[in-house]
C-alpha positions in Angstrom: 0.0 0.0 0.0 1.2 3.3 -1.7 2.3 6.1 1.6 0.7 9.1 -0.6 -1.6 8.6 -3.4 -0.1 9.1 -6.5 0.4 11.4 -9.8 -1.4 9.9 -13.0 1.5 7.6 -14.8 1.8 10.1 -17.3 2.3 13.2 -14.2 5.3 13.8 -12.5 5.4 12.7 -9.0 7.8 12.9 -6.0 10.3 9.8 -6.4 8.5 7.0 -4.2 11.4 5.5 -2.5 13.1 8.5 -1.6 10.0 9.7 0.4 9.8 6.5 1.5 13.4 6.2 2.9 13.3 10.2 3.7 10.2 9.5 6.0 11.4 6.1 7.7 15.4 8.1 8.6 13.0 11.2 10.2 10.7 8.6 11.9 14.0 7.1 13.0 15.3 10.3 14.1 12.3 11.3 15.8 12.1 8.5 17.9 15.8 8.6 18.8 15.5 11.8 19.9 12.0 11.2 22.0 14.7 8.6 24.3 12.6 5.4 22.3 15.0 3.0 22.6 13.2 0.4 20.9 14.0 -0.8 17.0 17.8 -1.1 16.0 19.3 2.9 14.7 22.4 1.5 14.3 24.2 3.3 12.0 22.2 6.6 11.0 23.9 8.9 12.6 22.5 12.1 10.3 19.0 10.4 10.9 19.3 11.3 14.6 20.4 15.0 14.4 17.4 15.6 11.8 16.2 19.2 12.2 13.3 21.5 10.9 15.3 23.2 8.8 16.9 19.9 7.4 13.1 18.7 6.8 12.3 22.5 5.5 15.3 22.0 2.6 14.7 18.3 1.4 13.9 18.0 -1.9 13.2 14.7 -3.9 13.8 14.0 -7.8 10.7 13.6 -9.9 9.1 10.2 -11.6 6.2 9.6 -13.4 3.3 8.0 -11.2 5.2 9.3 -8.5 4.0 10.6 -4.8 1.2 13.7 -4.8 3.6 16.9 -4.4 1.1 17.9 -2.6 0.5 15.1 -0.2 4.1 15.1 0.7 4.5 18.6 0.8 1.5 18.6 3.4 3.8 15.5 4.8 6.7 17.5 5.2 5.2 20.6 7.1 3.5 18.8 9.8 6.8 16.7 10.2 9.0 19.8 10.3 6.6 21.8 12.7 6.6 18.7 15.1 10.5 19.2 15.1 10.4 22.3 15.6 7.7 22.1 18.9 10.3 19.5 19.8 13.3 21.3 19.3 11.7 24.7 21.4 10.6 22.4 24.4 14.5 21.0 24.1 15.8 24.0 23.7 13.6 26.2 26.3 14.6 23.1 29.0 18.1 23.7 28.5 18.5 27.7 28.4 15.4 28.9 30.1 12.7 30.6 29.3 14.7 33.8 29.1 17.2 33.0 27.3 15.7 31.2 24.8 13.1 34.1 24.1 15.5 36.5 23.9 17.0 34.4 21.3 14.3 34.4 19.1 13.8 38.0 19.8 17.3 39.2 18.6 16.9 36.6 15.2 13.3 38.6 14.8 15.2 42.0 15.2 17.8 41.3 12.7 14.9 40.2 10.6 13.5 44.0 10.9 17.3 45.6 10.5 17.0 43.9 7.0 13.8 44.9 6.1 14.1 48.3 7.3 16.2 49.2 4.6 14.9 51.2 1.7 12.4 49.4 -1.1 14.0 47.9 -3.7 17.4 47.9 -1.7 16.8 45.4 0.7 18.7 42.4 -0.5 21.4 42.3 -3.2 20.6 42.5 -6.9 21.7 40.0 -9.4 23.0 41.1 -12.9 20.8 42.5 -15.5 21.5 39.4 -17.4 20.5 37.0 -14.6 17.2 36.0 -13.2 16.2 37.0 -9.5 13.1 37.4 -7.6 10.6 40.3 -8.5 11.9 43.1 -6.3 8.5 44.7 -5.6 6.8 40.9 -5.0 10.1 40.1 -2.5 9.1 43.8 -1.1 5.5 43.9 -1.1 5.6 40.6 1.4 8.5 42.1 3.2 6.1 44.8 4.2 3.7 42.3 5.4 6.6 41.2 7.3 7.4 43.9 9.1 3.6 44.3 9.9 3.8 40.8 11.5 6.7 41.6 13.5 5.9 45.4 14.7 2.3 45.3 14.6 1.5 42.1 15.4 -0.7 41.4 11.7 -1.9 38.2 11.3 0.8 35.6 9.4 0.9 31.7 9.4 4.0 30.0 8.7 2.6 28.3 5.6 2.0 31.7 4.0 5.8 32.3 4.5 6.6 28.7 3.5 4.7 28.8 0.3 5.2 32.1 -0.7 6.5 32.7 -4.7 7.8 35.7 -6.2 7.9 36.2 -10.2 11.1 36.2 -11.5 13.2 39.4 -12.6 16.2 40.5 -14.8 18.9 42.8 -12.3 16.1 41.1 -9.6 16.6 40.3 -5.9 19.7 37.6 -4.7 17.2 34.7 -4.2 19.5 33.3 -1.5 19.3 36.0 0.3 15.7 36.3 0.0 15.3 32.6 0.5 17.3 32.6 3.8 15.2 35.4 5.4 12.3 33.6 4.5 14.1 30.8 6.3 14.8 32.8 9.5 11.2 33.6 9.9 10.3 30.4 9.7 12.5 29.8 12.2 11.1 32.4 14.5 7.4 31.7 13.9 7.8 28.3 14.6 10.0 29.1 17.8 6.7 31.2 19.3 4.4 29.0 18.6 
């Protein structure tokens, strides 16, 4: 019996048995890192230091008949925010209450010190001749950001997950835009 339905034989698909052996080395990990002490882990060391933001990054090729993108995708957040709930308790029990909110405070400022530079100057600019993000989509959802932060607006990590911007000539550095995007991810799920 199939994990996640799949894509029509003629749609591309998430390959099966890399979900497959993605989500039994996270179920591993998860469990090692609960104390279970059942099951044999020999071996999968990287299993057992799996984070959020290793389960945020994963990536699997594409087949035909493959996995729903959108079954695993689904998959993937509920898996990385129940890291990340476990990874804030962890980290909350070790540092203290303080000291782990003031963490996430100062990542949030440095969040605002970046946005708080001028539209359209934000984040480096590729080339003319290369491709980056749209700088007024990457700014118009920075905005919303900065709402969130300051104002306290109304934002769900899945809107900063699955947020897209059009793509640009002389546009935004999409790694730097993608690791911001990363950091507030980071943050959002640390308040939870």
């Amino acid at each position: 019996m199939s994990t996640f339905p799949r894509s029509p034989k003629s749609k591309l698909g998430y390959d099966v048995e890399q979900v497959d052996a993605f989500l039994e080395s996270a179920r591993t990990a998860y469990d090692d890192q609960n104390g279970d002490q059942g099951g044999d882990h020999r071996g999968d060391h990287r299993a057992s230091r799996l984070t959020a933001a290793e389960i945020r990054h994963t990536a699997f090729s594409m087949q035909k008949g493959g996995y729903s993108t959108t079954h695993v995708d689904a998959a993937l957040e509920r898996l990385e925010d129940a890291f990340a709930a476990r990874e804030r308790e962890s980290a909350r029990t070790a540092k203290g209450d303080g000291t782990w909110l003031e963490e996430a405070r100062t990542t949030a400022q440095e969040i605002l010190n970046r946005l708080d530079r001028p539209v359209g100057k934000r984040f480096d600019r590729v080339s003319v001749l290369t491709l980056g993000y749209n700088r007024q989509d990457v700014d118009r959802f920075a905005n919303r950001l900065v709402k969130y932060f300051q104002d306290g607006r109304p934002m769900s990590v899945d809107e900063v997950r699955t947020v897209t911007f059009r793509e640009q000539r002389g546009g935004y550095r999409e790694v730097q835009v993608d690791l911001l995007l990363d950091s507030v991810t980071d943050v959002m799920l640390a308040v939870r």
